[in-house]
Backbone as a printed PyTorch tensor [residue, N CA C, xyz], in Angstrom:
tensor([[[-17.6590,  11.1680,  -9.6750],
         [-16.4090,  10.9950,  -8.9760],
         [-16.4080,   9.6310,  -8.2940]],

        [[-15.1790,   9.2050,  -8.1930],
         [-14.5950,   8.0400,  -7.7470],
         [-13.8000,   7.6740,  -6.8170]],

        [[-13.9240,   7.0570,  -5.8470],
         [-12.5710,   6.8960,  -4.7330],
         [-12.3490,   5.2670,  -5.0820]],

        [[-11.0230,   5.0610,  -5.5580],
         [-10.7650,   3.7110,  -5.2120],
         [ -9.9110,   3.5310,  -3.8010]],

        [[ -9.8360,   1.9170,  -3.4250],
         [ -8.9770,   1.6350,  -2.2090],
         [ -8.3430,   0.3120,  -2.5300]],

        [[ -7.2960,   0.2570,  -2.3070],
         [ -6.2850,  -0.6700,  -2.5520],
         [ -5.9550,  -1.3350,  -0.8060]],

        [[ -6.3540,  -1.8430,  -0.5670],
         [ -6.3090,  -2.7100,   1.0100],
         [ -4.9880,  -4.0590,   1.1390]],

        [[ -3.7740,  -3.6330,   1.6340],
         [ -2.8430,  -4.3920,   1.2080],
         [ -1.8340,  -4.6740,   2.4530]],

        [[ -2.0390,  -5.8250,   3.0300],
         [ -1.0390,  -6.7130,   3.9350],
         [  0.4230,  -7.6310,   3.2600]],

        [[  1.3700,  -7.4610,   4.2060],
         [  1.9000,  -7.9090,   3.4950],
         [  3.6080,  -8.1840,   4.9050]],

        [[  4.3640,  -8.9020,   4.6460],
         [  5.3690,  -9.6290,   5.7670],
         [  6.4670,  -8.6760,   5.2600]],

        [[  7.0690,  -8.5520,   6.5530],
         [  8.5870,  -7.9190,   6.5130],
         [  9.4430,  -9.2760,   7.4390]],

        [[  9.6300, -10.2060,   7.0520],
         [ 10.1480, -11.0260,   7.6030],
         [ 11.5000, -10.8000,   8.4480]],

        [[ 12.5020,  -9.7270,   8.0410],
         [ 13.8670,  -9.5150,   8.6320],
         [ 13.5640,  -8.1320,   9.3070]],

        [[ 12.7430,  -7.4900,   9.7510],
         [ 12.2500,  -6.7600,  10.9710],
         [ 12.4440,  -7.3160,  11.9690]],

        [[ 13.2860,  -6.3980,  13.1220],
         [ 13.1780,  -7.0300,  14.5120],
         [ 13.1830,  -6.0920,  15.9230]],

        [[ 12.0270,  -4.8900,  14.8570],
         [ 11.5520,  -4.2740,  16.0250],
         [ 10.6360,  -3.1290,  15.3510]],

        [[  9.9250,  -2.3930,  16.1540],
         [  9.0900,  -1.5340,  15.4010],
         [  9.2390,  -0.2380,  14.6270]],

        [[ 10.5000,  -0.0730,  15.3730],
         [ 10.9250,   1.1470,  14.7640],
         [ 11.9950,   0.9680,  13.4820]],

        [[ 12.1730,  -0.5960,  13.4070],
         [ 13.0240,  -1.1140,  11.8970],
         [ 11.5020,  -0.8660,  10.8980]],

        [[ 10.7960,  -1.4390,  11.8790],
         [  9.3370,  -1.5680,  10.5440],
         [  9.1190,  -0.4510,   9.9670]],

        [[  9.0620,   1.0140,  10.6730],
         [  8.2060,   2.1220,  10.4120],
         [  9.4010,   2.6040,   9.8600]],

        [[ 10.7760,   1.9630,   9.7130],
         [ 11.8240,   2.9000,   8.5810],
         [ 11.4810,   2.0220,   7.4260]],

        [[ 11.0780,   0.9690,   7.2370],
         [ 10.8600,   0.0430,   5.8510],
         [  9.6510,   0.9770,   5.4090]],

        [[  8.5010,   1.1270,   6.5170],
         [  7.3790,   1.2050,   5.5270],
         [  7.4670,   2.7720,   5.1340]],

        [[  7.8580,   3.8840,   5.9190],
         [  7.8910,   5.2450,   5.4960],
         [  8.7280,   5.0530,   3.8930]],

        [[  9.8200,   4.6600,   3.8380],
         [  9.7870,   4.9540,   2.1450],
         [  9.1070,   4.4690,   1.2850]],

        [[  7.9030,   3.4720,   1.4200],
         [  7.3650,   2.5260,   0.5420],
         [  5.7220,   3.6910,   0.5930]],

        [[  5.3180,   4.1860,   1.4740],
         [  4.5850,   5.3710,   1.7900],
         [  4.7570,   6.5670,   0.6170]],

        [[  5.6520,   6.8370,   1.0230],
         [  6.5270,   8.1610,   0.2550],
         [  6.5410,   8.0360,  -1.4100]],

        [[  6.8670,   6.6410,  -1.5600],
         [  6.8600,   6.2310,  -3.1880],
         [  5.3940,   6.3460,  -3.7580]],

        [[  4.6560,   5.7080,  -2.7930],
         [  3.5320,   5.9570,  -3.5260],
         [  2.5980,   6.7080,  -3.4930]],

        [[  2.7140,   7.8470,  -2.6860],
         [  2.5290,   9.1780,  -2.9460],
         [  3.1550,  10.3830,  -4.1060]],

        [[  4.7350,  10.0560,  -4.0580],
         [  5.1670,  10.7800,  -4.8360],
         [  5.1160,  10.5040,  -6.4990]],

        [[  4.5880,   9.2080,  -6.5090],
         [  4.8330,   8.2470,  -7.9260],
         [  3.0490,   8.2840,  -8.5600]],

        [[  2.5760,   8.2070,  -7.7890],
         [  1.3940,   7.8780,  -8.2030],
         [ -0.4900,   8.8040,  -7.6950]],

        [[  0.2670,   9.7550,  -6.8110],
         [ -0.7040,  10.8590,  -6.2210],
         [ -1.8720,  10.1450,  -5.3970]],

        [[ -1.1220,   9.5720,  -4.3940],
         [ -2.3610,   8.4310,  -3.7330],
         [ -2.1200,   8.8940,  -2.0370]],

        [[ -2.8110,   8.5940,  -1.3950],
         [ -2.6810,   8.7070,   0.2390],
         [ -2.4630,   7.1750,   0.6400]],

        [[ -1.6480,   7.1100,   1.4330],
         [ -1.3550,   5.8550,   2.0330],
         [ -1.0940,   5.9930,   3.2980]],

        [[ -1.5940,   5.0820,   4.1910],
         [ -1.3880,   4.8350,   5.5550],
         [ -1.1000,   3.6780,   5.6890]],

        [[ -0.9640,   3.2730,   7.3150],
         [ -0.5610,   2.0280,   7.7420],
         [ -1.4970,   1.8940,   8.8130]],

        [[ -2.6790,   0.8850,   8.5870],
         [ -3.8210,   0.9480,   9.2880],
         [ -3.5710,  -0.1860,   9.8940]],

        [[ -3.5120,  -1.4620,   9.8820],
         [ -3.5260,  -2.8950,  10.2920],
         [ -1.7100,  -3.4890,  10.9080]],

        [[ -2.2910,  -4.0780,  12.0860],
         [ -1.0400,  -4.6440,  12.3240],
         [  0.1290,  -3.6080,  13.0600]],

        [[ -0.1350,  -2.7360,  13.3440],
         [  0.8270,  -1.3950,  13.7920],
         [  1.5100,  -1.9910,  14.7910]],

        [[  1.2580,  -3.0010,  16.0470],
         [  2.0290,  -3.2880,  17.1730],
         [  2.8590,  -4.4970,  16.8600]],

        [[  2.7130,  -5.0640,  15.1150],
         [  3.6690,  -6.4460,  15.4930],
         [  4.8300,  -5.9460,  14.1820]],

        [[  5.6420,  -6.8200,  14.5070],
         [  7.2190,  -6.2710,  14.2240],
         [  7.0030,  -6.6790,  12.7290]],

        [[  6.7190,  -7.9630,  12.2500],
         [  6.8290,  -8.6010,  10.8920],
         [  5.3700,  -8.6430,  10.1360]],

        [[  4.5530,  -8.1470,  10.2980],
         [  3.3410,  -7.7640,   9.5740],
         [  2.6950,  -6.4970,   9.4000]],

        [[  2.2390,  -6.0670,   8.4700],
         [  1.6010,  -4.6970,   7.6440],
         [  0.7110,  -5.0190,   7.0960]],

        [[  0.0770,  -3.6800,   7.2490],
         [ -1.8280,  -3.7200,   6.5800],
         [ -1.8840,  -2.3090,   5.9100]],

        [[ -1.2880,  -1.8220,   4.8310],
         [ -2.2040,  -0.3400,   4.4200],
         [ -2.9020,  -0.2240,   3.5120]],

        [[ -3.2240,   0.9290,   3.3560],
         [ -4.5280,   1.2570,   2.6920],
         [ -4.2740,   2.3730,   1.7670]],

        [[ -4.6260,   2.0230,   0.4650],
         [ -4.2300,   3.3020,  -0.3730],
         [ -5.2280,   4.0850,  -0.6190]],

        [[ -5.3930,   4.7820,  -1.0700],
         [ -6.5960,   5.7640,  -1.3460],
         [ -6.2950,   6.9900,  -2.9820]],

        [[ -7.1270,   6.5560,  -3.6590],
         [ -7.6620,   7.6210,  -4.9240],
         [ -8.9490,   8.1220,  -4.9170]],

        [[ -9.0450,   9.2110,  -5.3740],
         [ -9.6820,   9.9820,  -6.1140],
         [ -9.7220,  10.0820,  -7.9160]],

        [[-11.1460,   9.9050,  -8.0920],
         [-10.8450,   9.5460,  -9.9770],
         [-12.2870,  10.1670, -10.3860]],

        [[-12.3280,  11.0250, -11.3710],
         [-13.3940,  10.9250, -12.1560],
         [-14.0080,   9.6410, -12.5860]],

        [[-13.6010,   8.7640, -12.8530],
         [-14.1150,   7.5030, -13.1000],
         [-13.7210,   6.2770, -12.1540]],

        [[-14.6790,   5.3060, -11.7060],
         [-14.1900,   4.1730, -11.2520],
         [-12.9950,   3.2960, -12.2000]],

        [[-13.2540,   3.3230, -13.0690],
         [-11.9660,   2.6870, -14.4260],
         [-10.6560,   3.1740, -13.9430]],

        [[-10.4690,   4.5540, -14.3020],
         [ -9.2870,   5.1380, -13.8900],
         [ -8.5620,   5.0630, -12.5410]],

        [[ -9.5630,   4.5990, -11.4900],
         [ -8.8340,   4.5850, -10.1930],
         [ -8.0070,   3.0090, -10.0600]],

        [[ -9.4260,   2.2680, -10.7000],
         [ -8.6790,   0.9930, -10.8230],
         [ -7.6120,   0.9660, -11.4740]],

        [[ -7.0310,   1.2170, -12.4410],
         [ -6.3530,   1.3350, -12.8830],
         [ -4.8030,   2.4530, -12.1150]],

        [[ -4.8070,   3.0380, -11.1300],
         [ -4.1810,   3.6370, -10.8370],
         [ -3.5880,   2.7780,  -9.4200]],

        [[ -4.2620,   2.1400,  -8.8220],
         [ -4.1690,   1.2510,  -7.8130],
         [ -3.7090,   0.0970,  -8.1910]],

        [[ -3.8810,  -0.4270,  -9.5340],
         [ -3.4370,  -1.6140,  -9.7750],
         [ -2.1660,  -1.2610,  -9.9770]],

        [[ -1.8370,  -0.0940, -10.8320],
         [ -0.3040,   0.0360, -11.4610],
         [  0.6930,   0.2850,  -9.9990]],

        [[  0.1010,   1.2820,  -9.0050],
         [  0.1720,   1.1590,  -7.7840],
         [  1.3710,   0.0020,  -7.0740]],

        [[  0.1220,  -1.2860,  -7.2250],
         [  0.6290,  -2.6580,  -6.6110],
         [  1.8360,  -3.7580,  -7.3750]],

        [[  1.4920,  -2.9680,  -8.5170],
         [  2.6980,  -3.7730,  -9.6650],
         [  4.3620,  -2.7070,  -9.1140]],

        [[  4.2180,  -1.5660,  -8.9330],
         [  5.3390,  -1.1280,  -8.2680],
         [  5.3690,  -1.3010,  -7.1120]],

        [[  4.9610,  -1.7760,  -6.1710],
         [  4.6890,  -2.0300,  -5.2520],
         [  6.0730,  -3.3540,  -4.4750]],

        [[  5.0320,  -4.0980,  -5.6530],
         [  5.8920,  -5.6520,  -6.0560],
         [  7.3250,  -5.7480,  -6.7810]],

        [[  7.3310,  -4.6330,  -7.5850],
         [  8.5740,  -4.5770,  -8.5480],
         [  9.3990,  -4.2800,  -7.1330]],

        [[  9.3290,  -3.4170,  -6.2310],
         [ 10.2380,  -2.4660,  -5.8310],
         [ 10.7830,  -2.8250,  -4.6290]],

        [[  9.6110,  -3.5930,  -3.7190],
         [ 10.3680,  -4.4300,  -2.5920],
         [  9.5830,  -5.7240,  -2.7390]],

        [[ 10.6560,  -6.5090,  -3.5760],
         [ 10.2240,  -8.1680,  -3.7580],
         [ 10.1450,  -8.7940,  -2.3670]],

        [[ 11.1400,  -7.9630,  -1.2260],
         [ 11.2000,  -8.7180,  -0.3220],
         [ 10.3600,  -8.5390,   0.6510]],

        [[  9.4110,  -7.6630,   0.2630],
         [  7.9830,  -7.5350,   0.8930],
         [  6.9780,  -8.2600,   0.4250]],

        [[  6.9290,  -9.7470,   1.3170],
         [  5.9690, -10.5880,   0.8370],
         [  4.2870, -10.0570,   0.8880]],

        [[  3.6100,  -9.6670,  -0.0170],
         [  2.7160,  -9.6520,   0.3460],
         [  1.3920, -10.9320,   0.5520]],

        [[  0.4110, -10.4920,   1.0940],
         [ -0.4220, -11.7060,   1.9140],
         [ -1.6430, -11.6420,   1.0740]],

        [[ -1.6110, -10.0530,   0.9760],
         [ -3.0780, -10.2640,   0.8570],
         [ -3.2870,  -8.5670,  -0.2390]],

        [[ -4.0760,  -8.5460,  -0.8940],
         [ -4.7200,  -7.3070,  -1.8620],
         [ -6.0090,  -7.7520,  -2.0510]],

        [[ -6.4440,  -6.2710,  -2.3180],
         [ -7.4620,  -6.0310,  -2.3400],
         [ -8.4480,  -4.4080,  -3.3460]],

        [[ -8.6680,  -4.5800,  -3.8230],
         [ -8.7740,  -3.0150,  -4.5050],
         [-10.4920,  -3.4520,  -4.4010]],

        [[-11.1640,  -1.7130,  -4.1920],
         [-12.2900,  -1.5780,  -3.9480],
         [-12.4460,  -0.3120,  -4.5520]],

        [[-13.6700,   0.2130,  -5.7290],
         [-14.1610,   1.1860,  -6.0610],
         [-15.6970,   1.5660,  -5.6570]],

        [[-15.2950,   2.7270,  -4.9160],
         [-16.5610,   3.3710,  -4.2190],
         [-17.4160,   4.2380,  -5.9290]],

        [[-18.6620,   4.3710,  -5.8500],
         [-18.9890,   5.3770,  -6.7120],
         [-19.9630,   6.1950,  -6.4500]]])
């Protein structure tokens, strides 16, 4: 068994307060849970208005497959809010 982690910052530039942020990021949460069977939080950055840090999380029989599930992950990720610049990725397989 396999846990991958997808570690991903990224700008909400037209946020202008915290509770605009946590309505952007709850559906972007939600998608990739419901799309892709992953746990996601919002670990980094929680007190500032225009920056985000989360963290995805799989489970995989294989390290291959998680990568692969995290990457496709970040490609919808990107498809879906262009206007979420991201900063920074990262994918990590535990084994």
């Amino acid at each position: 068994m396999s846990v991958g982690i997808l570690r991903l910052s990224f700008r909400l530039p037209d946020c202008h307060s915290l509770k605009e942020k946590r309505s952007r990021i709850k559906p972007v949460i939600a998608r990739l849970h419901r799309e892709f069977n992953v746990s996601a939080a919002e670990v980094d950055d929680q007190d500032l208005w225009q920056s985000c840090g989360l963290l995805v999380a799989c489970a995989s029989g294989s390290g291959r497959q998680a990568e692969i599930v995290l990457t496709r992950a970040l490609q919808d990720f990107e498809a879906h809010w262009p206007d979420l610049m991201v900063t920074n990725e990262q994918i990590e397989i535990i084994n």
